[in-house]
N, C-alpha and C positions, 0 to 999 in steps of 0.2 A: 625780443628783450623780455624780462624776467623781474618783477619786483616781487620781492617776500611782502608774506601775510600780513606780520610786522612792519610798518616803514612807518617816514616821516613826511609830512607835509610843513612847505618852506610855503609864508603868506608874506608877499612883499606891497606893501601901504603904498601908493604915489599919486601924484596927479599928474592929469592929461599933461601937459607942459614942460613937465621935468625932465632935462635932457643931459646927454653925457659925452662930450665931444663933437656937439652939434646935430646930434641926431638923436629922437624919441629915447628915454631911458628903456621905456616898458619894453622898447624894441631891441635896446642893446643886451637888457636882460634875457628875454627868448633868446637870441639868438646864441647868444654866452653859454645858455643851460644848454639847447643844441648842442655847441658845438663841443660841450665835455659830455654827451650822449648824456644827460639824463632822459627818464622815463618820457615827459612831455610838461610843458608850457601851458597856460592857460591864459588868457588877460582878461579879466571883466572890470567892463566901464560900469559905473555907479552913475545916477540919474541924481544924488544928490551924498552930501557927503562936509565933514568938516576933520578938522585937524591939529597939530600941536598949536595952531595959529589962531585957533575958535575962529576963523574964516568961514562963512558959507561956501559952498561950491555947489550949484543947483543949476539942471538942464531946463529949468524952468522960463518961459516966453520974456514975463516982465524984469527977468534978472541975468540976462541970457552970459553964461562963462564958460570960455574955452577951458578953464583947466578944472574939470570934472572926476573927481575922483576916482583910478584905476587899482585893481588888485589885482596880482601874479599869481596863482598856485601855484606851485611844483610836485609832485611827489615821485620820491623814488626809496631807497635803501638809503637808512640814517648815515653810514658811510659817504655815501655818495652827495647826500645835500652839507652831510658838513665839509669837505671838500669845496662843494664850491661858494659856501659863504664866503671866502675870503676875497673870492672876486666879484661878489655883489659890494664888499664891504668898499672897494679899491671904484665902484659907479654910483652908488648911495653919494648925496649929499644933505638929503632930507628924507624924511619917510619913517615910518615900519616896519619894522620887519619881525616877524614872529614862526615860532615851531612848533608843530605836536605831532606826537605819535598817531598815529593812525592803523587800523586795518583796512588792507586792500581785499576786497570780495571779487573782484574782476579786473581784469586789465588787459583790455584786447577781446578779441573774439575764444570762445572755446572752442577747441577743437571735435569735430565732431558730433557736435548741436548745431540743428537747424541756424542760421542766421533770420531768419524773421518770422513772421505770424503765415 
């Protein structure tokens, strides 16, 4: 697979908890970006984190909260993310969601460079 130089990165805001027909959001989004082949999926958990709600949400002992703050990347070809906003838009009920340009410097292994030290 093939992303130009030029592309866009899709940041999708949630928390742990947000779910879409019963099962994890974060997880029906990956799977969603999968299965319209974009480039690849990321999910990072946040250790603390607040929202449209000024709610804390912190992994912290004396305040202990399942729904901890998660972010989606996406990146591929601006074509290709704005295509599938429309079916992030059809799982959103809350959240985030934001775009920027980007340059991609690598993506993937290159062909015929060493792979490691």
């Amino acid at each position: 697979m093939h992303i130009p130089r030029d592309a866009m990165l899709l940041r999708v805001f949630i928390g742990e908890d947000d779910k879409y027909r019963g099962r994890p959001l974060y997880e029906r989004i990956v799977l969603k970006a999968r299965e319209q082949h974009l480039a690849g999926a990321t999910v990072l958990r946040g250790p603390m984190g607040f929202g449209h709600s000024s709610r804390l949400h912190t992994a912290k002992i004396l305040r202990l909260s399942d729904d901890l703050p998660l972010v989606i990347e996406i990146v591929d070809e601006e074509a290709k993310i704005k295509g599938f906003l429309p079916e992030l838009e059809k799982m959103m009920g809350s959240g985030l969601v934001t775009l920027e340009k980007v340059q991609v410097l690598q993506y993937g292994q290159n062909e015929g460079k060493p792979s490691g030290g």
